[in-house]
C-alpha positions in Angstrom: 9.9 3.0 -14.7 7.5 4.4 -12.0 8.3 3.5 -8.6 6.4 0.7 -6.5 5.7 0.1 -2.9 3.7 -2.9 -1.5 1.1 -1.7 1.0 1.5 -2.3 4.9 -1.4 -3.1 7.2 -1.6 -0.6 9.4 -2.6 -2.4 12.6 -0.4 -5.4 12.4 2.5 -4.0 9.7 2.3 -7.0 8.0 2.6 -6.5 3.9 -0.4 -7.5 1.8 -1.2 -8.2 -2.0 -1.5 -4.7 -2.9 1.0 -2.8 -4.4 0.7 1.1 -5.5 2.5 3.2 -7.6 3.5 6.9 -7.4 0.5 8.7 -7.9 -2.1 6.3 -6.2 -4.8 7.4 -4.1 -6.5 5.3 -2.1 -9.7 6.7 -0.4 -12.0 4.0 1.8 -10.1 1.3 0.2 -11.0 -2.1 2.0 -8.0 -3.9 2.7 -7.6 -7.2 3.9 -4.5 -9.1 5.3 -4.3 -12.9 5.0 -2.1 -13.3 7.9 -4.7 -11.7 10.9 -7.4 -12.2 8.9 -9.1 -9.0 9.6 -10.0 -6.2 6.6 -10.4 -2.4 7.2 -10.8 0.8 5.5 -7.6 2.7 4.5 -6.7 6.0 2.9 -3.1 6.4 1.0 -1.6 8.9 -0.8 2.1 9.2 -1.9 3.2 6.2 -0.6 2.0 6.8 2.6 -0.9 5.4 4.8 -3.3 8.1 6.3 -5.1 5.5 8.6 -7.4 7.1 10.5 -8.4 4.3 12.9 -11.5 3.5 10.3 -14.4 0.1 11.4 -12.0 -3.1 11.3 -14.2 -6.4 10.8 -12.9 -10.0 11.3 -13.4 -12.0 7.9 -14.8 -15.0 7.9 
């Protein structure tokens, strides 16, 4: 069985609906988080988040 991790938000750390496996990679991937209600653009690879400070918009 592969191993799973859920993704964290990078500005807040709270953890979202997204879950990746080992393997994933995640280039401009928009990603929301229900809790602060703000999206932005994330890059990931092996289990780790490469957030490089990318546009953040408030959702509506």
């Amino acid at each position: 069985m592969q191993k799973e991790e859920w993704v964290l938000r990078p500005v807040c750390g709270n953890k979202t609906r997204v879950k990746i496996r080992e393997g994933t990679v995640l280039i401009n991937f928009p990603l929301d988080c229900p809790k602060c209600r703000q999206e932005s653009l994330v890059d990931a690879q092996n289990f780790e988040n490469n957030n490089s400070e990318k546009k953040e918009q408030k959702i509506e």
